[in-house]
Each structure stands twice: as structure tokens, then as C-alpha cells.
N, C-alpha and C positions, 0 to 999 in steps of 0.2 A: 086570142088577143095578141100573144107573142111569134114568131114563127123564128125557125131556124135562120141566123145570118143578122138578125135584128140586133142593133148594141142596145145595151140596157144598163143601169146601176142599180145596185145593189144597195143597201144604207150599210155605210160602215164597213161599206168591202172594196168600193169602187164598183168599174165601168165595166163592162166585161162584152161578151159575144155570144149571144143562144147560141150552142152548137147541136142540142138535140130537142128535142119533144118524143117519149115513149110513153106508151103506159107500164104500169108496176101494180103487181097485185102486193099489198100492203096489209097483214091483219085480216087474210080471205077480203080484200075492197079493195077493187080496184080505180088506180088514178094515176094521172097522167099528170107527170115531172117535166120541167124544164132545167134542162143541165149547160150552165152559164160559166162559161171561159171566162177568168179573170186574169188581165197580162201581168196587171203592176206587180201582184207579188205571186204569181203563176198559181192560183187556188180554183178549184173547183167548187162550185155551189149545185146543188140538187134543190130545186124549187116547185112544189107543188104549185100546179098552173090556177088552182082555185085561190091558194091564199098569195099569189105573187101580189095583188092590191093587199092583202092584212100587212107581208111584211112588208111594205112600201118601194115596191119594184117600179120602178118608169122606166122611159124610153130615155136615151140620152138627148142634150139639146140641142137648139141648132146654132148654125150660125150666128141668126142672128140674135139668141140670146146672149151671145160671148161678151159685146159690149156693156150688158146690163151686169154680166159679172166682174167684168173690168173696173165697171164704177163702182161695184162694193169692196171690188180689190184696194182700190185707188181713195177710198172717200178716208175720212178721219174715225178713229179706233172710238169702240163703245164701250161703256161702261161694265167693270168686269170687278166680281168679288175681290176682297181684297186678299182675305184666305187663300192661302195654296189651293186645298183640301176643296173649299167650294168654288172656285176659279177654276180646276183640272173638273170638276164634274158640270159645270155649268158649260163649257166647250166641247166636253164626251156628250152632252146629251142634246148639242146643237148640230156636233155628225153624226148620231142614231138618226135624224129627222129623218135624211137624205136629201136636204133640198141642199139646190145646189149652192142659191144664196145663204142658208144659213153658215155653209162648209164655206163659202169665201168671208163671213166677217170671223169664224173661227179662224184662218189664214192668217187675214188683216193682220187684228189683233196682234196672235201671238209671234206676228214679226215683227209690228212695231214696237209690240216690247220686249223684243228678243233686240232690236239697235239702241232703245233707250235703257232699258234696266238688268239685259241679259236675263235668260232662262234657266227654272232648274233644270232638271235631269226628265224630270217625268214630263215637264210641259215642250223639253229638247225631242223628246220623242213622239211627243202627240203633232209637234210641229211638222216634223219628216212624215207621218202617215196622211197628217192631214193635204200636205202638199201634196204627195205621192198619189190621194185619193181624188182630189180637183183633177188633177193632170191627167190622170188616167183617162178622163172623160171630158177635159179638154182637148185631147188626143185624137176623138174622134171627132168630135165638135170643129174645129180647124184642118181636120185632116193633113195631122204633122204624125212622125213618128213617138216613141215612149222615151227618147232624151231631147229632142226636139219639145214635145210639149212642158217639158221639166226646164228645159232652159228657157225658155218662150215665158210661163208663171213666175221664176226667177227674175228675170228682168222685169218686168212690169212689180215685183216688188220692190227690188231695191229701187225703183226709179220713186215710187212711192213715199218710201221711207227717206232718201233723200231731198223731197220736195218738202216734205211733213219738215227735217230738222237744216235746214240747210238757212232760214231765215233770222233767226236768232240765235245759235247758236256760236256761227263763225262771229257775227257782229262785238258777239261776246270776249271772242277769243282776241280779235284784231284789239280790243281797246285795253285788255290786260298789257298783251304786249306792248304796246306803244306805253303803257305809263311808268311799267318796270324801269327802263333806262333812262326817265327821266327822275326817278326816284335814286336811281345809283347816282346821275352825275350831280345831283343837289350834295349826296352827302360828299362825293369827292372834291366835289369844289369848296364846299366847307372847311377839308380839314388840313387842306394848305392857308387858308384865308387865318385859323388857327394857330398855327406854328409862325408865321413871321410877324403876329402881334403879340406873342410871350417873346419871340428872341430880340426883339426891339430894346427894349425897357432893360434887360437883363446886360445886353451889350453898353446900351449907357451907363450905367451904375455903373460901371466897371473904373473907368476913370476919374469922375468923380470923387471916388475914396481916396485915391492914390495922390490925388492931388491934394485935399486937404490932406493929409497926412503929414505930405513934406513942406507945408506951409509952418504948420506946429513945430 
């Protein structure tokens, strides 16, 4: 099924590169291994060739799948526990799948709410693998290099996340602004308007006295 030179993913490992096919006598039984180069984080997999369909081995995509994953990259974030604890396994157990769409709304997701409500620690790190693990096999898919495909996912996120908050947000911001210094110069204009109708009244009286006085 697989042959030497073939790119492949791995679930939860990434993209990588058949570099062998041998047999291995195992337990007196013999079987024939597939030994899979992985770049992104430079790891070796040994995969028995009968269960590469158990543990969910394919091919990497093509071309022209990249758009279909653009638009999961790009659509609006789905509904995700509210729990840490079941939010971090609900996105572990959508990159075991290996499918490629499920690993880009795990993406999605935990960037757009890594620009709306910032990320823990554990889901900061699930973020960098999960990238790390798209990109690896968008790498071959675009036939770009391993920083090349990294900055290439990056943009099309951020471009995302600022389409997603860029409508209501600033709108929001522009009309604070604009009311504050109309709320300062109300009260400053008041508090002269203030003081020359107390010093009015105080300066008349002043004569007034003086004058009946020397009448008496």
C-alpha cells in the first residue's frame, strides 16, 4: 500500500516521509515495518504495514484539498466545553482522529480564543503542536518549506481572527472615545458658569452695608 518516498501522517505526530519498508522477525513472526521520517519535531515512527489502516495512517492531501482546509481555517469558531479539563480533551481527542479537517477546527478554535480571551498554559501548548502538526503537512501539500508552511498557517490565521473581531469591536472603541471629552468639557464649562454667579451677589452686598451705616 505505502512504498518508500510516499508522504504520509501519522495521527498526532504529523506528516512525515516513508524512508523504509523491511521485514522484522518479531516473537519468532515475521512482518514487515514501515519506518516513517517525521521533520517537524525530527521523530521516528516504526509502523507495522498491516495495522497502518488500525492506527489511522493516510496519504498526505492534495492541493486541491488546501482550500477546503482554508475554509475550516477561516469559517467561525464551534462550540467548545466550557471546562478547561473537558475543552483540553475534547481538542486531544479531535487530533488523535487524524483527519485533517478535524486538526484545523482544533486550530480555528483555539486561536480565536487565544485573540478573544487568551489561553492557559496547557491549551498555549496544545496550540503550538497543533499548528506545528497542520503545517507539517501543509508543507507538502503546497510544496513550501517547514518555516515557509508555518508562516503561510499563520497568516491566513491572523487574517481570520481580524476579520472575525475587527466589525464591532473598533466601532465600539471609536464611540467611547468621542463621548469622554464631551463629558469633560460639560463639567468644565459648568464650573466657571459656577463661580461668577456666587461672586456676583457677594460683591454687591458689599456696599450696600456701608452705605446705610453712614446714613444712621
Amino acid at each position: 500500500m505505502y512504498k518508500v518516498g510516499d508522504k504520509v501522517v501519522y495521527p498526532h505526530h504529523g506528516a512525515g516521509t516513508v524512508v523504509k519498508r523491511e521485514k522484522r522477525e518479531v516473537l519468532g513472526e515475521k512482518r514487515e515495518y514501515l519506518t516513517i521520517k517525521i521533520l517537524h519535531n525530527d521523530m521516528t515512527v516504526n509502523v507495522p504495514s498491516a495495522n497502518a489502516e488500525a492506527v489511522g495512517l493516510r496519504k498526505v492531501i492534495g492541493e486541491d484539498m488546501v482550500k477546503v482546509v482554508v475554509k475550516a481555517l477561516t469559517g467561525g469558531g464551534t462550540a467548545m466545553p466550557k471546562n478547561w479539563n473537558r475543552r483540553f480533551k475534547h481538542n486531544r481527542d479531535k487530533m488523535k482522529t487524524g483527519d485533517i479537517l478535524e486538526l484545523a477546527e482544533v486550530v480555528r478554535n483555539l486561536s480565536l480564543r487565544d485573540s478573544e480571551k487568551g489561553l492557559s498554559t496547557g491549551e498555549k501548548q496544545m496550540f503550538v503542536k497543533a499548528k506545528k502538526i497542520l503545517a507539517s503537512e501543509l508543507m507538502y501539500a503546497k510544496d513550501m518549506d517547514e518555516e515557509e508552511a508555518a508562516e503561510w498557517l499563520d497568516g491566513v490565521l491572523v487574517g481570520s481572527s481580524n476579520g472575525s473581531s475587527s466589525s464591532g469591536t473598533s466601532n465600539g472603541r471609536k464611540k467611547t472615545t468621542a463621548a469622554k471629552p464631551a463629558k469633560v468639557a460639560s463639567k468644565n464649562a459648568a464650573k466657571p458658569a459656577a463661580r461668577k454667579t456666587a461672586a456676583k451677589p457677594a460683591a454687591k452686598a458689599k456696599p450696600k452695608t456701608k452705605a446705610r451705616a453712614s446714613s444712621r
